[in-house]
DSSP file (Angstrom, degrees, kcal/mol; ACC not computed):
  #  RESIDUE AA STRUCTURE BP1 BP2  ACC     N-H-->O    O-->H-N    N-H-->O    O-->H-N    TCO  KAPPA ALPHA  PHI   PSI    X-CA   Y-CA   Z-CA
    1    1 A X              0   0    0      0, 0.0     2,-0.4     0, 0.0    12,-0.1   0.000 360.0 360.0 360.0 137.9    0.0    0.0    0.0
    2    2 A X        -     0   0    0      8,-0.1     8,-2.5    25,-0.1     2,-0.4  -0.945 360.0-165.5-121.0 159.3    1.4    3.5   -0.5
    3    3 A X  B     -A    9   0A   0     -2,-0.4    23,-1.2    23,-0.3     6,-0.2  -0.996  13.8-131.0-139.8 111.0    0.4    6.1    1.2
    4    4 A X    >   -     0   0    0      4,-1.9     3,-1.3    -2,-0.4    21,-0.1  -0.385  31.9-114.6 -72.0 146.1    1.0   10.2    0.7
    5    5 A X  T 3  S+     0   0    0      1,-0.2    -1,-0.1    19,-0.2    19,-0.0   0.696 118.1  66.1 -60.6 -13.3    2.2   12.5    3.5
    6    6 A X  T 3  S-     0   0    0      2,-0.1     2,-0.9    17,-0.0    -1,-0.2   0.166 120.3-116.1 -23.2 -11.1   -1.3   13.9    3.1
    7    7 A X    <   +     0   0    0     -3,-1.3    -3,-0.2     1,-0.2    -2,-0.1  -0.112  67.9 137.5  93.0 -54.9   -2.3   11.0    4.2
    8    8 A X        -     0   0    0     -2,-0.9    -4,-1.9    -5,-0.2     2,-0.4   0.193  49.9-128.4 -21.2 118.0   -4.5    9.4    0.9
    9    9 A X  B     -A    3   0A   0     -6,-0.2    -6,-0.3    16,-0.0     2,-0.1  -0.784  32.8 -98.2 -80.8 146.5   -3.9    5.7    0.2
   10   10 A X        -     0   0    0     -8,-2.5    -8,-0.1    -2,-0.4     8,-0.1  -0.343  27.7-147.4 -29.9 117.5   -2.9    4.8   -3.8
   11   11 A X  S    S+     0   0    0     -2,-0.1    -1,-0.1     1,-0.1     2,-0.1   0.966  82.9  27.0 -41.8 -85.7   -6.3    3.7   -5.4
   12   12 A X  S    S-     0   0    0      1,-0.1    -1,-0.1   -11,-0.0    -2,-0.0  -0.444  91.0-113.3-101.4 176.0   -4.3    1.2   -7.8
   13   13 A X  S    S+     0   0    0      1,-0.2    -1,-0.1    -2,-0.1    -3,-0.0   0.486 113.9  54.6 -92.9 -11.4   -1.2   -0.2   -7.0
   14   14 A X        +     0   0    0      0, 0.0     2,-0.3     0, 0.0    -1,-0.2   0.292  69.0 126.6-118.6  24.6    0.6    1.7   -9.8
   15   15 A X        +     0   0    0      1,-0.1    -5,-0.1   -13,-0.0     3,-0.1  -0.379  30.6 174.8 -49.6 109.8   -0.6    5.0   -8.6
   16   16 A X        +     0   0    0     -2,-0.3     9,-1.8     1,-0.1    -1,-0.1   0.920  67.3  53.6-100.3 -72.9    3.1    7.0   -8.2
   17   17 A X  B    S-B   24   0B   0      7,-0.3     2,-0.3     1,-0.1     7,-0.2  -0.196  85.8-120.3 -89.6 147.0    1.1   10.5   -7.3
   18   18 A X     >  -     0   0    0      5,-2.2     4,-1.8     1,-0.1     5,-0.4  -0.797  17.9-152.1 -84.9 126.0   -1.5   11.4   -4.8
   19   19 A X  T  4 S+     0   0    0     -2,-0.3    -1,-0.1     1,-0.2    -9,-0.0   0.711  94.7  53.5 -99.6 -29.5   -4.4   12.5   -6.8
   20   20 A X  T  4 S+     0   0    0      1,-0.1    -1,-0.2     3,-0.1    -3,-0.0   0.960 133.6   6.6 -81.1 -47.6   -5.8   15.0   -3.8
   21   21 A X  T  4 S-     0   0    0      2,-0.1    -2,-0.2    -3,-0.1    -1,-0.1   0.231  86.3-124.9-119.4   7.5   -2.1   16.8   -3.6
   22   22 A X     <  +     0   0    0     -4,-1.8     2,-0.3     1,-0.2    -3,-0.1   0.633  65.0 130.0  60.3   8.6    0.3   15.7   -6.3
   23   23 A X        -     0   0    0     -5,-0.4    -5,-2.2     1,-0.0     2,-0.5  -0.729  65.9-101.1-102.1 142.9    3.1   14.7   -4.0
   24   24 A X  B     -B   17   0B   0     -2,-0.3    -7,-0.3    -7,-0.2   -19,-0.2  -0.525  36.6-124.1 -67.6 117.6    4.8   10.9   -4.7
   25   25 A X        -     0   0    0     -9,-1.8   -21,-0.2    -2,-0.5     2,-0.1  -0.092  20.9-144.8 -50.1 146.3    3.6    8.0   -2.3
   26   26 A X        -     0   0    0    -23,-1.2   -23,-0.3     1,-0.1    58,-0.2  -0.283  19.4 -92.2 -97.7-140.0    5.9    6.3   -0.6
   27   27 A X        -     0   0    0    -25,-0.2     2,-0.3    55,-0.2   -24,-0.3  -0.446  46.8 -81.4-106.7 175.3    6.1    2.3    0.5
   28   28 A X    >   -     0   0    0     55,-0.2     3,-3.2    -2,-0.1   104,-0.1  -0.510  52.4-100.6 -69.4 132.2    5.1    0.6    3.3
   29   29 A X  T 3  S+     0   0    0      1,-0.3    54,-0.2    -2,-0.3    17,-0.1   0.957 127.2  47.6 -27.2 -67.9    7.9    0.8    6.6
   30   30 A X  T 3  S+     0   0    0     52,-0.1    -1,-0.3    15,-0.1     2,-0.3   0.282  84.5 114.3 -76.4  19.0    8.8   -2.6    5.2
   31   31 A X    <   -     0   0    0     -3,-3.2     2,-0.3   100,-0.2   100,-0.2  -0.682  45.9-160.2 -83.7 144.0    9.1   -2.1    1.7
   32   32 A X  E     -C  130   0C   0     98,-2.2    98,-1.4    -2,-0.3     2,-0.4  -0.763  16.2-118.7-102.1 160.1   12.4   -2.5   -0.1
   33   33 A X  E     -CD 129  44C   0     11,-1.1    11,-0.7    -2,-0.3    96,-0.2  -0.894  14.2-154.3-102.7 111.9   13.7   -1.4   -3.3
   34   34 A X  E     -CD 128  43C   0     94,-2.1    94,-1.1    -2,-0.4     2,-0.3  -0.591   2.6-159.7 -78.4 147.5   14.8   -3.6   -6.2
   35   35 A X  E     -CD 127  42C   0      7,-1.2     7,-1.9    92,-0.2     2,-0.3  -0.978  17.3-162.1-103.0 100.6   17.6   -2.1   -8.9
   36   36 A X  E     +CD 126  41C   0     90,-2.8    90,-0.7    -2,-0.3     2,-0.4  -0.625  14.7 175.7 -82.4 143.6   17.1   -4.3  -11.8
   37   37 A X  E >   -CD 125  40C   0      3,-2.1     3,-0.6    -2,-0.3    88,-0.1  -0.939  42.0-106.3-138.4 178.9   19.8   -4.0  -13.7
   38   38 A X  T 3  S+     0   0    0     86,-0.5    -1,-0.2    -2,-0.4     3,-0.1   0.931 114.5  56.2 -64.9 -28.6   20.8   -6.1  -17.2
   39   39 A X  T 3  S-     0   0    0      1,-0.1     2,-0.3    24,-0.1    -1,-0.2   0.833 128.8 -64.6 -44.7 -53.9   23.1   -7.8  -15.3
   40   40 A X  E <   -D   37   0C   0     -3,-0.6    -3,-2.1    -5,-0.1     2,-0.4  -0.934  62.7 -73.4 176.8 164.7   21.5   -9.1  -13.0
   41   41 A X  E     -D   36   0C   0     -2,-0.3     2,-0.3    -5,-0.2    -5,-0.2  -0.952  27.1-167.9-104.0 135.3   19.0   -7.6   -9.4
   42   42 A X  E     -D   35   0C   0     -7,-1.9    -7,-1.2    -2,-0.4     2,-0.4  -0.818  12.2-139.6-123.6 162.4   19.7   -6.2   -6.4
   43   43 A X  E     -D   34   0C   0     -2,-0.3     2,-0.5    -9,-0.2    -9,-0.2  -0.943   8.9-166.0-108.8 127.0   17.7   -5.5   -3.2
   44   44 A X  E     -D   33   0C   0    -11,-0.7   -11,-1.1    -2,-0.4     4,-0.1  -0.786  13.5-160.1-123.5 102.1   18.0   -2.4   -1.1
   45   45 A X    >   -     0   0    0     -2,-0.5     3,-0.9   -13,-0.2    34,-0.3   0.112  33.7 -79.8 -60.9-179.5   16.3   -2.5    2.5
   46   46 A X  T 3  S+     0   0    0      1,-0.2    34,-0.2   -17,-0.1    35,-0.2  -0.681 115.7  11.8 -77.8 135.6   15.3    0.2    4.6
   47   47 A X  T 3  S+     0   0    0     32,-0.9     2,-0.4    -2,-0.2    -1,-0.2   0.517 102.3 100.5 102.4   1.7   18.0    1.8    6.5
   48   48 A X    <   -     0   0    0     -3,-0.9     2,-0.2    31,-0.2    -1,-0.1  -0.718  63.2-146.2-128.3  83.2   21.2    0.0    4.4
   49   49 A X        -     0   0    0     -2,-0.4    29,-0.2    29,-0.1    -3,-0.1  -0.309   9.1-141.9 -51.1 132.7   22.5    2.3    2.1
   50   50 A X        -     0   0    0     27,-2.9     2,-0.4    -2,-0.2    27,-0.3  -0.135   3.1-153.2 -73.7-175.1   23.9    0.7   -1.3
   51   51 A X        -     0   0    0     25,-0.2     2,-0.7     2,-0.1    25,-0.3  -0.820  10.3-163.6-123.1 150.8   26.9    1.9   -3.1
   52   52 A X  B     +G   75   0D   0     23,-2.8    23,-1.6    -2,-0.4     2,-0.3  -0.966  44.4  96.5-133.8 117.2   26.7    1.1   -6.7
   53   53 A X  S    S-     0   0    0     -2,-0.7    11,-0.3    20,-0.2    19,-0.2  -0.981  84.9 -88.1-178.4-174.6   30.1    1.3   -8.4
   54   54 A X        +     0   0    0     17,-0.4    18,-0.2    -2,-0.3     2,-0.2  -0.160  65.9 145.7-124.6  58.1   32.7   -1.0   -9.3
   55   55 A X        -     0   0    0     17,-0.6     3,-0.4    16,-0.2    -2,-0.1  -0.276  56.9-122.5 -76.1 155.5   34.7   -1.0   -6.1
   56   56 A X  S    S+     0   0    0      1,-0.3     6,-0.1    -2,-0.2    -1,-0.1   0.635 108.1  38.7 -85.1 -34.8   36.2   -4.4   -5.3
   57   57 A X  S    S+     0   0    0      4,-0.1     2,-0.7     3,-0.0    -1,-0.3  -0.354  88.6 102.5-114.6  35.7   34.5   -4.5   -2.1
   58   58 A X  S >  S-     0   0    0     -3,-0.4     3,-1.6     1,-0.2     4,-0.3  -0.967  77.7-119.9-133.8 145.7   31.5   -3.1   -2.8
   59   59 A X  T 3  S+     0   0    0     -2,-0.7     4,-0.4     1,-0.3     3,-0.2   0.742 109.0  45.3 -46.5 -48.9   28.4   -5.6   -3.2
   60   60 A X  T 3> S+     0   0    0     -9,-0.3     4,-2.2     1,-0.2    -1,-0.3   0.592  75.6 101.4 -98.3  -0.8   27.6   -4.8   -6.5
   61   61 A X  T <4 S+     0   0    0     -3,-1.6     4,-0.4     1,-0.2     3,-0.4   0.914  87.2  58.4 -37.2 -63.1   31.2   -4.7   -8.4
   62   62 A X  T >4 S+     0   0    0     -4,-0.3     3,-0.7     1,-0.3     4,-0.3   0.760 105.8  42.5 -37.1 -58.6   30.3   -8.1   -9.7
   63   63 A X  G >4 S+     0   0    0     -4,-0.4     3,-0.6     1,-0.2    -1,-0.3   0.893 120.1  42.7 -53.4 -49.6   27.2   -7.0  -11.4
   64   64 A X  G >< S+     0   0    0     -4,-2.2     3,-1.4    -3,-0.4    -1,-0.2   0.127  80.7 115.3 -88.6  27.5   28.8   -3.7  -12.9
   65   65 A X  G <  S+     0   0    0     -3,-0.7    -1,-0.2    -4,-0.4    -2,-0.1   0.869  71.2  48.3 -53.6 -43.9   32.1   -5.4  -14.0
   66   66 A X  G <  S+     0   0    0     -3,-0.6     2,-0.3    -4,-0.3    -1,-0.2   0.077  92.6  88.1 -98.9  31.6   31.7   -5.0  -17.8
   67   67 A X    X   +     0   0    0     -3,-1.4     3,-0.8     1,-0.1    -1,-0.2  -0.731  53.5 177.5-136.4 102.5   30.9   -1.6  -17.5
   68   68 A X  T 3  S+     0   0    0     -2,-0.3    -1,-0.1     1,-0.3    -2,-0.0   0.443  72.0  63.0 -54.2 -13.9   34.1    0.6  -17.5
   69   69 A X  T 3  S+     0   0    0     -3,-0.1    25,-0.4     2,-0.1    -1,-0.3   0.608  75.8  95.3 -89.2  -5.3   32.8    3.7  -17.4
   70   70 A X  S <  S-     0   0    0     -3,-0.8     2,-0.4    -6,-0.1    -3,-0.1  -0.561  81.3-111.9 -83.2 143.1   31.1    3.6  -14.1
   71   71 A X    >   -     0   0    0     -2,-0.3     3,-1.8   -18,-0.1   -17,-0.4  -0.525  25.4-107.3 -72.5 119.5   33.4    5.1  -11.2
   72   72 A X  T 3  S+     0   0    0     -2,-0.4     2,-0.8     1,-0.2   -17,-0.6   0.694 126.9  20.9  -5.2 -77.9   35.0    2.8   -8.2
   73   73 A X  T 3  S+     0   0    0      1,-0.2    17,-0.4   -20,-0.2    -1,-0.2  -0.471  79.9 159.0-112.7  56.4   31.8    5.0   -6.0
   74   74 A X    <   -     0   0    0     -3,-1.8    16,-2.1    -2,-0.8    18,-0.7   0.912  58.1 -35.0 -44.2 -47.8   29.6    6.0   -8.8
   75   75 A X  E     -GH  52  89D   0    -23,-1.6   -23,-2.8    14,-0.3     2,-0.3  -0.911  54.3-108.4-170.8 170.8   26.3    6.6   -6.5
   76   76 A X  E     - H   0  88D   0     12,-0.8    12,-1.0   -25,-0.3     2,-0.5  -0.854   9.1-158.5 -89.5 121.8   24.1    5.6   -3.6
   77   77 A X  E     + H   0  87D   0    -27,-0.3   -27,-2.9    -2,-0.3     2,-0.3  -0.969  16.5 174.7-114.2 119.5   20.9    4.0   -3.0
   78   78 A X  E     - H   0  86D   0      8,-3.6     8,-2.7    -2,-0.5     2,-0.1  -0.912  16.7-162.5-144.6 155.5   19.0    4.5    0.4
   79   79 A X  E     - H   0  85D   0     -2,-0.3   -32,-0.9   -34,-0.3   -31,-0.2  -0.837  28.3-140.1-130.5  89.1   15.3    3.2    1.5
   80   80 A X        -     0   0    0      4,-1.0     3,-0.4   -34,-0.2   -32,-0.1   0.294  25.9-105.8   4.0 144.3   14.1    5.3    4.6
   81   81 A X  S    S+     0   0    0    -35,-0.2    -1,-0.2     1,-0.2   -52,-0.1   0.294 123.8  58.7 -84.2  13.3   12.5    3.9    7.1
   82   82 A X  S    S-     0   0    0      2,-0.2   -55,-0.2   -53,-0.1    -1,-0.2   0.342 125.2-104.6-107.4   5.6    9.1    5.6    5.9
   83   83 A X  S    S+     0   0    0     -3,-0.4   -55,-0.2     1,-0.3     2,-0.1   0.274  75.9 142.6  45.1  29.3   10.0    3.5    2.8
   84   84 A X        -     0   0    0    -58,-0.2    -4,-1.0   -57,-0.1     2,-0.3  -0.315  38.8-146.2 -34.1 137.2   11.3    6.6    0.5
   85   85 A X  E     -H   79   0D   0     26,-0.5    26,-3.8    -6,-0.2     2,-0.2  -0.947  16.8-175.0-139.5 151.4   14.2    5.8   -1.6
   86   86 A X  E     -HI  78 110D   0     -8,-2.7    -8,-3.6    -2,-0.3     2,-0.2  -0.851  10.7-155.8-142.2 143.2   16.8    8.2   -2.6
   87   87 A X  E     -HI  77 109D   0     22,-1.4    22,-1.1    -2,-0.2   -10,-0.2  -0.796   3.8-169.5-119.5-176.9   19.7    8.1   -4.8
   88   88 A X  E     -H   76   0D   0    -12,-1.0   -12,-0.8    -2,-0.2    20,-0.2  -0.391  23.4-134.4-173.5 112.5   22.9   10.3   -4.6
   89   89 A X  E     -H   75   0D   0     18,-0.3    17,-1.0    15,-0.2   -14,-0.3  -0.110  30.7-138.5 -62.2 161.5   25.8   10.4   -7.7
   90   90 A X        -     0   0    0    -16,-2.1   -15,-0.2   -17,-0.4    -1,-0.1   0.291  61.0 -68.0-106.9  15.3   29.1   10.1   -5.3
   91   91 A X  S    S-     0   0    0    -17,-0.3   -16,-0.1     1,-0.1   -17,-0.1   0.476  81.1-173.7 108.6  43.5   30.9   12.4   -7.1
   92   92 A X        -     0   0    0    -18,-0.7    -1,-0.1   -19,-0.2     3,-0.1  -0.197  31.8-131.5 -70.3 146.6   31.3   10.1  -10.5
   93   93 A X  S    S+     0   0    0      1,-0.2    -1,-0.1   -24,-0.1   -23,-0.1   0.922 105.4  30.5 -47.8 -63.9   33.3   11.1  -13.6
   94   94 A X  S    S-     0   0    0    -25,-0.4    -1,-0.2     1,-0.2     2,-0.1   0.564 112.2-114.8 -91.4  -8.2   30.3   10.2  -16.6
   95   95 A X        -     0   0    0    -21,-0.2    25,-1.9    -3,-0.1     2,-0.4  -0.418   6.7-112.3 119.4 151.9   26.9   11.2  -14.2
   96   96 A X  B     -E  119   0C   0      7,-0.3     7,-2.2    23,-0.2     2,-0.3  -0.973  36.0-161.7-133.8 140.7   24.1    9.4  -12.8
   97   97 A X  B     -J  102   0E   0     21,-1.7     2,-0.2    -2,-0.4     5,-0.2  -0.847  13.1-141.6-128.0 160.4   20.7   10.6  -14.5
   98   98 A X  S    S-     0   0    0      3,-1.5     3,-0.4    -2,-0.3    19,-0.2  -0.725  90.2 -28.1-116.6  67.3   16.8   10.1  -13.1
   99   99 A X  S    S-     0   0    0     17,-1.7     3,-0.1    -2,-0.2    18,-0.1   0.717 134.3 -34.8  76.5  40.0   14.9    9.4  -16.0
  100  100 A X  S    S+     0   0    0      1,-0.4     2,-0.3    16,-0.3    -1,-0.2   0.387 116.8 116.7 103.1  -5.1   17.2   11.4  -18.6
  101  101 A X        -     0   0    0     -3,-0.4    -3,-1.5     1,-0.0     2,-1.1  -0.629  64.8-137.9 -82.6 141.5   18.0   14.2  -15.6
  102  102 A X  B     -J   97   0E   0     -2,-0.3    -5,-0.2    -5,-0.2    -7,-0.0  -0.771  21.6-136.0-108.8 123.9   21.4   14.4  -14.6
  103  103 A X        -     0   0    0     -7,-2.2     2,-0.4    -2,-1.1    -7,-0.3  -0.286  25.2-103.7 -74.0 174.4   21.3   14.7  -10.7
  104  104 A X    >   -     0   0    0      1,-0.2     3,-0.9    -9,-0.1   -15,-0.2  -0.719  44.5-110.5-102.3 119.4   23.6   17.2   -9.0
  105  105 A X  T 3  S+     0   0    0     -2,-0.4    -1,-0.2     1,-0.2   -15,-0.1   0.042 105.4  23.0 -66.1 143.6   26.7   15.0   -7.4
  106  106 A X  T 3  S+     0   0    0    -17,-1.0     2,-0.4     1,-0.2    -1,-0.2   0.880 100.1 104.1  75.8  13.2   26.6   15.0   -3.4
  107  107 A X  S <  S-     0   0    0     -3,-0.9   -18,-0.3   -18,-0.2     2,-0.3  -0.986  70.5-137.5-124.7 127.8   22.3   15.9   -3.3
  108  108 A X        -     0   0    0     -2,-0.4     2,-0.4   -20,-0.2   -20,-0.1  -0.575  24.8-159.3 -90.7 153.2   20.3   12.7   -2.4
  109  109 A X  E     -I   87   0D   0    -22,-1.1   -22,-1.4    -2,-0.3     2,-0.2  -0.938  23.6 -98.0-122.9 137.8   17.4   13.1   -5.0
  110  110 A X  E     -I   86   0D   0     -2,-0.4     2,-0.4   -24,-0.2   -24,-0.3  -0.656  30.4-145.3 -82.4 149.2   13.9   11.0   -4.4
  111  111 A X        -     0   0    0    -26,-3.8   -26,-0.5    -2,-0.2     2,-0.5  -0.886  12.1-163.7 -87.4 124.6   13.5    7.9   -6.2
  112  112 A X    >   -     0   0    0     -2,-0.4     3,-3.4   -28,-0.1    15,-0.2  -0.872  39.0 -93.6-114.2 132.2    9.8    6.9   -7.4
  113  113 A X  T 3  S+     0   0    0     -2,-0.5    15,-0.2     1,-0.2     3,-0.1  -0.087 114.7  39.9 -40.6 138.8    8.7    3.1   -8.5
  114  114 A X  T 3  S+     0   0    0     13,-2.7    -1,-0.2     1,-0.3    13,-0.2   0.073  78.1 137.1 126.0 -52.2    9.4    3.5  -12.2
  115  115 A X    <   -     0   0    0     -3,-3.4    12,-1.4    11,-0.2     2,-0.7  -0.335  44.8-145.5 -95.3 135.4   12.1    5.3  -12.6
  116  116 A X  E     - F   0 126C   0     10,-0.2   -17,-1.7    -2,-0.1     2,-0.6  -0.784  15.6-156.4 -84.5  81.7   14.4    4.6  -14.8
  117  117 A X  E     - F   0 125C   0      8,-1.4     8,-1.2    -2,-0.7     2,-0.8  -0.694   3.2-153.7 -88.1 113.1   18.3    5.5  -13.7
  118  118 A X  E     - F   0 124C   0     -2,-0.6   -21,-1.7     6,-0.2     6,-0.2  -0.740   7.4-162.4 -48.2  75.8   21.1    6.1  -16.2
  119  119 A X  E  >  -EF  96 123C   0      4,-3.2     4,-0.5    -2,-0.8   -23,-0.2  -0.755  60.3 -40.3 -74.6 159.2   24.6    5.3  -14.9
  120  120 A X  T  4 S-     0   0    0    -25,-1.9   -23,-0.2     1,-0.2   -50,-0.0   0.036 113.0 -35.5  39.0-160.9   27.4    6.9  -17.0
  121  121 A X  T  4 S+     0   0    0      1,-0.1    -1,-0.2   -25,-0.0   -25,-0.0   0.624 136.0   2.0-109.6 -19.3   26.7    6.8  -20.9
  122  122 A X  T  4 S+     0   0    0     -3,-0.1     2,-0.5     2,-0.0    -1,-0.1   0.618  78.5 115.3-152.6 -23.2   25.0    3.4  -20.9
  123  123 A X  E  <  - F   0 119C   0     -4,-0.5    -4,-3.2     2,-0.0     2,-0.4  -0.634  49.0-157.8 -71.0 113.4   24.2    1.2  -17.8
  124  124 A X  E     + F   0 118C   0     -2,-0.5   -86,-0.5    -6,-0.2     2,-0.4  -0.833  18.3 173.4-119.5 117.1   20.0    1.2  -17.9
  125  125 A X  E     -CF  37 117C   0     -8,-1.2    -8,-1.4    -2,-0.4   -88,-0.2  -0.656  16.7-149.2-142.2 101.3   18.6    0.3  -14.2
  126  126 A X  E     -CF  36 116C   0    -90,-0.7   -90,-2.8    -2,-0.4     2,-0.6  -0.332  13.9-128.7 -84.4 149.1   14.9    0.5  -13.2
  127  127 A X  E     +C   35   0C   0    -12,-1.4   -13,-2.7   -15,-0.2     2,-0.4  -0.795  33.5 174.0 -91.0 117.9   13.6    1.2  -10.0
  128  128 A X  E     -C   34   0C   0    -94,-1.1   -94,-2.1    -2,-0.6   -15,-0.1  -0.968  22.8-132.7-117.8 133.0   10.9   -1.6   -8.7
  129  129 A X  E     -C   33   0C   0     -2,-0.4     2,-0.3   -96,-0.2   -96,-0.2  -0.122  13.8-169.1 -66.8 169.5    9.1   -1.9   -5.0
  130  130 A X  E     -C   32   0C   0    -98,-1.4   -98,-2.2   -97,-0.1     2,-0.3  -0.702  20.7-160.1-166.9 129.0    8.9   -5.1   -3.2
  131  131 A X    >   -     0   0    0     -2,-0.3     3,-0.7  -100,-0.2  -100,-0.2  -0.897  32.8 -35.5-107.6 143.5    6.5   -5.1    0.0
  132  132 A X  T 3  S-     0   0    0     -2,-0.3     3,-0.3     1,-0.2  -100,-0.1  -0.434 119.2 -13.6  96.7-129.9    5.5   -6.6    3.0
  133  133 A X  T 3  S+     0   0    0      1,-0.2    -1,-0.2    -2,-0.1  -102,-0.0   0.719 111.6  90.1 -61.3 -76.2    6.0  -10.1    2.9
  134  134 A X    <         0   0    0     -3,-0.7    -1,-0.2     1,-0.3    -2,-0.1   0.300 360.0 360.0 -24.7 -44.4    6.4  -10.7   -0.7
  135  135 A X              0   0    0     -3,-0.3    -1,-0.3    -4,-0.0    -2,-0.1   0.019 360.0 360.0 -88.5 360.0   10.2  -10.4   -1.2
């Protein structure tokens, strides 16, 4: 269920705006966020920020391995505990984009189910919920 800070529950389940105030729902406390990426998917829980780059130690190197333009600490992925998700480029060389925007390095940006993230010139990574239970 998502729910606006205005308070309105979603009508359908792929309601991204609150029809009484235009602001984006967020998730459920317990919702996570999936990155699908071509590679391969990743999960990001409330409260665990991700690093997405292709640092040796970092969880997702494997998955971004064949893509040489992404930076050791490319960007960030966080889920709230009100279960908002945020991204935030880490200062990267080619960019991190929000549906063809390129965010502003070092500003955590909101993420909405949907949305479609750009790393660098060519790495295509969609944003998907996963609630409750379900996961």
């Amino acid at each position: 269920m998502r729910r606006c800070p205005c308070g309105v529950v979603a009508v359908r389940s792929d309601q991204l705006v609150c029809r009484a105030c235009f602001a984006p729902y967020s998730l459920d406390a317990s919702a996570r966020v999936e990155l699908v990426f071509p590679t391969g998917v990743l999960t990001v829980p409330a409260g665990r920020p991700l690093v997405l780059g292709r640092e040796a130690d970092a969880v997702t190197a494997r998955l971004l391995e064949p893509y040489g333009n992404l930076s050791r600490r490319h960007a960030s992925v966080r889920v709230d505990a009100d279960g908002c998700a945020w991204i935030r480029d880490e200062g990267s060389m080619n960019g991190t984009f929000v549906e063809e925007r390129r965010i502003v390095s070092g500003e955590w940006v909101p993420l909405v189910v949907g949305d479609r993230l750009r790393l660098a010139a060519d790495l295509w990574v969609l944003v998907r919920a996963v609630e409750g239970d379900d996961a």
